[in-house]
C-alpha positions as CSV (number, residue, x, y, z in Angstrom):
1,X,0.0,0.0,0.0
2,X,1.3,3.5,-0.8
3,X,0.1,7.1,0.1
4,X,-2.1,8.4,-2.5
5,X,-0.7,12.0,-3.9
6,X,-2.9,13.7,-1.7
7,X,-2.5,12.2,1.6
8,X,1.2,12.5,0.9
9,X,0.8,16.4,0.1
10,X,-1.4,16.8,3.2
11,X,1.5,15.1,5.7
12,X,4.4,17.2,4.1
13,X,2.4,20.4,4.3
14,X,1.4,20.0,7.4
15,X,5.2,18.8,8.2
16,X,6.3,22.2,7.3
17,X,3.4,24.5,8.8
18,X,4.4,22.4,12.3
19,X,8.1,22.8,11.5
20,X,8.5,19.2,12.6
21,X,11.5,17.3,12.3
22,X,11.3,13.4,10.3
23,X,11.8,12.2,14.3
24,X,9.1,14.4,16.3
25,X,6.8,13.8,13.0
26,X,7.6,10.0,13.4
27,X,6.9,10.0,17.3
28,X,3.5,12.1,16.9
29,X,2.6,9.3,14.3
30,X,3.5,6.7,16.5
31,X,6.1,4.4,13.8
32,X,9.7,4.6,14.1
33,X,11.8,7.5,12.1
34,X,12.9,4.8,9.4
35,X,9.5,4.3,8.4
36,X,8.6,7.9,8.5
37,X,11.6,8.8,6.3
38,X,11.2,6.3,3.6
39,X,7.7,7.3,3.1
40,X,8.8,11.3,3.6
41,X,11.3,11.2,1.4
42,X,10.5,8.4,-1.3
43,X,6.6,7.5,-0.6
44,X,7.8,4.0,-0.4
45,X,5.1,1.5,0.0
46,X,3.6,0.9,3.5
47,X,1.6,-1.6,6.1
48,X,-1.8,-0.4,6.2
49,X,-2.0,-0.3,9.8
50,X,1.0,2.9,9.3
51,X,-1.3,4.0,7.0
52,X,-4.3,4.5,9.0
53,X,-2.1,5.8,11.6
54,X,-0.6,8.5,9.2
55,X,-4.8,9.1,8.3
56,X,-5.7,9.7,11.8
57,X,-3.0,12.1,12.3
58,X,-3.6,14.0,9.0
59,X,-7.5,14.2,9.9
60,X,-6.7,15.2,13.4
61,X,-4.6,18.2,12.5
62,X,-7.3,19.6,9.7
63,X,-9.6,19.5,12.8
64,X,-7.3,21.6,15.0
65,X,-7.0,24.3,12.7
């Protein structure tokens, strides 16, 4: 499974707004830093359970702002 285009615009924007580092983004997430770069920096295929996880983040900061 791989991030669609969207959800993969959606983390790295909100990435940069937060000014998080690949580490704090990977702890917030809850999967390890490895994981979080491979899919930061080459959308790499993923478990779906990291995906959902990476969902439920995403949808929880659009409801903060």
């Amino acid at each position: 499974m791989q991030l669609t285009p969207e959800q993969f615009k959606l983390l790295r924007r909100k990435r940069g707004e937060l000014n998080l580092t690949i580490s704090s983004l990977a702890d917030e997430i809850g999967v390890t830093s490895r994981t979080m770069n491979k899919i930061i920096n080459h959308n790499t295929p993923i478990k779906p359970q990291t995906a959902k996880k990476i969902n439920d983040w995403i949808i929880k900061q659009y409801m903060n702002d």
